[in-house]
N, C-alpha and C positions, 0 to 999 in steps of 0.2 A: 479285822472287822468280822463280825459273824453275823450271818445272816439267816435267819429262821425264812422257813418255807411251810405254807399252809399246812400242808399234808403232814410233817413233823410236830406241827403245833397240835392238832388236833389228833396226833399218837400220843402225844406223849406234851401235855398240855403243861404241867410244872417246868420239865426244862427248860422251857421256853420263858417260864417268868407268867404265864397266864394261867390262871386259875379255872378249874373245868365247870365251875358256876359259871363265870365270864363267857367261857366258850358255845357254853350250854346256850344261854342267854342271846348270843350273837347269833347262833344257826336258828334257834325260835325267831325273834325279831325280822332273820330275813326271809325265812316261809313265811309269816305271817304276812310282811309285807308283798311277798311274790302273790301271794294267795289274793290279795285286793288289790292290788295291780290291776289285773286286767277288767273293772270296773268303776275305777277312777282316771278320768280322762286327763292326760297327759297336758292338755292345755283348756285355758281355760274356753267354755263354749258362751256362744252367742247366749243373752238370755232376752228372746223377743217380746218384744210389748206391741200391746192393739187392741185387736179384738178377735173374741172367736167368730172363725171362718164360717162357721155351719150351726144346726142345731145339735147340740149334743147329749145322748142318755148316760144318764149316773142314776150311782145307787150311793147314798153316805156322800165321802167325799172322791167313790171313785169315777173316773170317764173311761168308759173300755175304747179301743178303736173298734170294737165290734159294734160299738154303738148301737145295741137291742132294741130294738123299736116298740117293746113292752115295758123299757123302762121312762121313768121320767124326763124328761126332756130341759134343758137349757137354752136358751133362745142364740141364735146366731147375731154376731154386733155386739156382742157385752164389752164390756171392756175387759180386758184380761192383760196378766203379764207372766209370764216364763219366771220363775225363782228359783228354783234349782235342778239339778238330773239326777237319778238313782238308776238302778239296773232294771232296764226295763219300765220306766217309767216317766214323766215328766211333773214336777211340780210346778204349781200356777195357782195365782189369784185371781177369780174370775167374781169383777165386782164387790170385790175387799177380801171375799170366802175363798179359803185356805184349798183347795181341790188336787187332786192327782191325775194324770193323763195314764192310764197305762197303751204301753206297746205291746199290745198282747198278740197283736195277728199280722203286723208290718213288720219286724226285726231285720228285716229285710234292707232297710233303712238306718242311717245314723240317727240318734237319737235328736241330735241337732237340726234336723232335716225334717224329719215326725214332726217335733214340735212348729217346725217353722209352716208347716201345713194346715195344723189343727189352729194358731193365733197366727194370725195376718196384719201388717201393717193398717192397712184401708178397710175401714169399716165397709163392710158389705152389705147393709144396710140402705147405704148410698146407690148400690147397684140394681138393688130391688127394688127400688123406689121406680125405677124404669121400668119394668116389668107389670104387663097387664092384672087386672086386680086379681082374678082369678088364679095367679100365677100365687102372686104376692100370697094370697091367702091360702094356698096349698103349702108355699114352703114354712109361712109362721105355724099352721100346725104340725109339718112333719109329714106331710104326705106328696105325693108325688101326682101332676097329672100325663094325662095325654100330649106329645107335645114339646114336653119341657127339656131344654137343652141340657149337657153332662153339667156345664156349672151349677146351674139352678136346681138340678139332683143334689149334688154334693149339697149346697145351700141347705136344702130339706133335708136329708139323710146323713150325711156325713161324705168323710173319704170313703169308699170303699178297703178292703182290705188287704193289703197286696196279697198275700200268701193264701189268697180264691182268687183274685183279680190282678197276677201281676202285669198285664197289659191296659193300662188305664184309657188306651184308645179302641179297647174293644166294644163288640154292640154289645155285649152282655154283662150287667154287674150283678153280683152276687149282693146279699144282702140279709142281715137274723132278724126274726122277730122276737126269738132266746139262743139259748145256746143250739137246739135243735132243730130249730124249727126256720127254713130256711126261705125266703123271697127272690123273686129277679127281676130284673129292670133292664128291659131292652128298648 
């Protein structure tokens, strides 16, 4: 019986009956594969359907988690569904429109988890509806009052960021109006 060993094969690749196109071919194939490995998830992930949790800013089809307060806004309660994950990212349809969640400033988190924060089972919507008009009418445009509790922030604003805020039960959230330009919410 004869037995060929890696290391043989790949000296001296004809003795062995494989051809060093084949071999060539086999070591590409598995860096290539090594290389997207560690951004293709091992198993398959949750893909949540609802609604969006909060108000969200985009620009095109992206949603930053920095969620700039200078950009456009999304209203919190659409209806939305999770569709796929890329690196650093979340895809979703929010009210039919094809959109991107990026994880630009939580990575800190599983993607799976991100997303399960940004679209929520329970329209929220329904929670506001409790809440005094004054309330109501601060977090539908995006703003925050005197008062207002961390849910009904988030409501208006968004999550916060972990990686400025990773203690979500402190007095103080960070918060952008752009990239530089920065707000807080105590």
């Amino acid at each position: 019986m004869h037995e060929v060993k890696l290391g043989f094969c790949l000296l001296n690749p004809l003795l062995s009956g494989v051809s060093i196109k084949r071999v060539a071919t086999t070591i590409f194939t598995t860096l290539i594969a090594a290389a997207i490995a560690p951004n293709t998830p091992a198993i398959a992930q949750e893909k949540p359907s609802g609604f969006t949790c909060c108000n969200m800013r985009y620009t095109d089809d992206w949603i930053s988690d920095g969620n700039y307060a200078s950009q456009p806004m999304l209203g919190l309660g659409l209806s939305a569904q999770v569709t796929d994950y890329g690196r650093y990212r979340v895809a979703i349809t929010v009210n039919g429109k094809k959109m991107r969640i990026g994880n630009d400033y939580s990575r800190d988190q599983s993607l799976e988890d991100f997303a399960k924060k940004w679209i929520v089972k329970d329209d929220p919507k329904l929670k506001m509806a409790k809440f005094s008009p004054e309330v109501r009418e601060a977090i539908t445009q995006g703003k925050v009052r005197k008062g207002m509790s961390k849910e009904q922030v988030i409501m208006s604003l968004g999550h916060p960021i972990t990686s400025e805020n990773p203690d979500p039960n402190s007095n103080l959230w960070r918060y952008w109006l752009s990239s530089f330009d920065e707000y807080q919410i105590s």
